[in-house]
N, C-alpha and C positions, 0 to 999 in steps of 0.2 A: 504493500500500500504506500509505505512511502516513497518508492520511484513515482509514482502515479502523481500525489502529492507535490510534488519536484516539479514534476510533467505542467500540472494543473496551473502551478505559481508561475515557471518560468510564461506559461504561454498567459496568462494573465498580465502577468510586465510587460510582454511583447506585444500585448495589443492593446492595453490601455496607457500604455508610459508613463505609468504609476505603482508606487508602491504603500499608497496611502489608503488605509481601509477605507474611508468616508468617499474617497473618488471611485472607487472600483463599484462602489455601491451603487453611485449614483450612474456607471457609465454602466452597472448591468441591469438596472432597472429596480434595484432592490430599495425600497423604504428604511429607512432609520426613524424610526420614533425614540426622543428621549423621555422618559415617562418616571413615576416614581413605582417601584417595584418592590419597595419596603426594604426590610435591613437584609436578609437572606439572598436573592435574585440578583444575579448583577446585570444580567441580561436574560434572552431567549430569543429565537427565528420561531415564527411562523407562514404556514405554506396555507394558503387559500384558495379555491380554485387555481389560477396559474399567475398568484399574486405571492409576493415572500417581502414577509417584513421583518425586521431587525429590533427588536424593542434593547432599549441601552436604558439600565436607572441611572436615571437624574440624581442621585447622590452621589455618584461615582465623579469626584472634584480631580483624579490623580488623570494628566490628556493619558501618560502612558497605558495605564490598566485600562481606560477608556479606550482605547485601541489595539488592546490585546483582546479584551472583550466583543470589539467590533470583528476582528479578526476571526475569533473563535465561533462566531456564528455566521460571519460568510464563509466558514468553513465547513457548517451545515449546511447551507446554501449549495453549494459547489463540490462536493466530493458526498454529497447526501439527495439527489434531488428526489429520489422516490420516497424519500421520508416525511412524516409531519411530526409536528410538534404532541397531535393525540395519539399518535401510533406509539411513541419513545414512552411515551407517560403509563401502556398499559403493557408495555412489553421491557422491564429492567433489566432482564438478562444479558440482552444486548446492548441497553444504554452506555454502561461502560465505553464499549467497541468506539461505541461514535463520537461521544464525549472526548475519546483519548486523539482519535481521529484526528477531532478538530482542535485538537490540542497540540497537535504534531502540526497541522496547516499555519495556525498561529505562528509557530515556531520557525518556519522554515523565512516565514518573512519578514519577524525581530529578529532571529538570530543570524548575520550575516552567515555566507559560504565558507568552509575551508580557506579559498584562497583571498577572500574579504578581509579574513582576521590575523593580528598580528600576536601569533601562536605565543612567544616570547615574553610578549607585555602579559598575556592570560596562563601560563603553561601551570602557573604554582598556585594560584588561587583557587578557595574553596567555592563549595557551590554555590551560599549565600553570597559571598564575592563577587563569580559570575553572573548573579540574578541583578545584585546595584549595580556592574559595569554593564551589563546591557538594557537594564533596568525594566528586565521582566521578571513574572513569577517562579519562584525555584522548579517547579516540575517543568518549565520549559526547559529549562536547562540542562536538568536530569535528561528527558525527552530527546532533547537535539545534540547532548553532547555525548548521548550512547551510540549513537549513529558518526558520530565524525572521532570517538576513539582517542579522547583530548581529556 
């Protein structure tokens, strides 16, 4: 899945010439509502007939987590299409699956490439380390730096 993933982002940069979640939304037709979601929620996607919307809580003040979060559900979006938002909710077994998914997509687009990063400046830092130098979530990090072997 994650070549696919890879597949997915690069041809995304290549035809949007963007790497900003809030653009890619807007150039693939996808809605952002910022809404309040209460303390739990930081977001969710949902798919309505052939409508898909991005709900982001309006408490979220941090732009970064606000766009890891964006991230993470144009992740549903995009590597999920035959999914809903009712389906995941009566079926957990699999929820994991997806959730991690789009936790991997996220990742591929905060976390520079291999040959992006300056292996030297990063080689000895721990994982909370690497989550303020990139300044995403620790599972990303975990996530993306099991795959580049760093």
């Amino acid at each position: 899945m994650n070549q696919e993933i890879i597949e997915i982002r690069d041809g995304l940069i290549e035809l949007y010439k963007t790497k900003d979640p809030f653009e890619l939304c807007r150039s693939l037709g996808v809605k952002v509502i910022e809404t309040d979601l209460g303390d739990n929620i930081l977001g969710f996607f949902q798919r309505v007939l052939r409508e898909e919307v991005i709900y982001l809580n309006n408490r979220i003040e941090n732009f970064n987590e606000k766009e890891y979060v964006c991230f993470h559900e144009l992740g549903h979006v995009v590597c999920h299409p035959e999914l809903s938002i009712c389906f995941l909710e009566k079926i957990f077994y699999i929820k994991d699956k997806y959730e991690n998914e789009a936790d991997i997509f996220a990742a591929y687009f905060l976390i520079p490439d291999n040959d992006d990063i300056d292996i030297y400046e990063i080689e000895n830092m721990t994982t909370r380390q690497l989550s303020s130098y990139f300044k995403v979530p620790e599972k990303l990090i975990k996530l993306r730096f099991k795959e580049l072997s760093l």
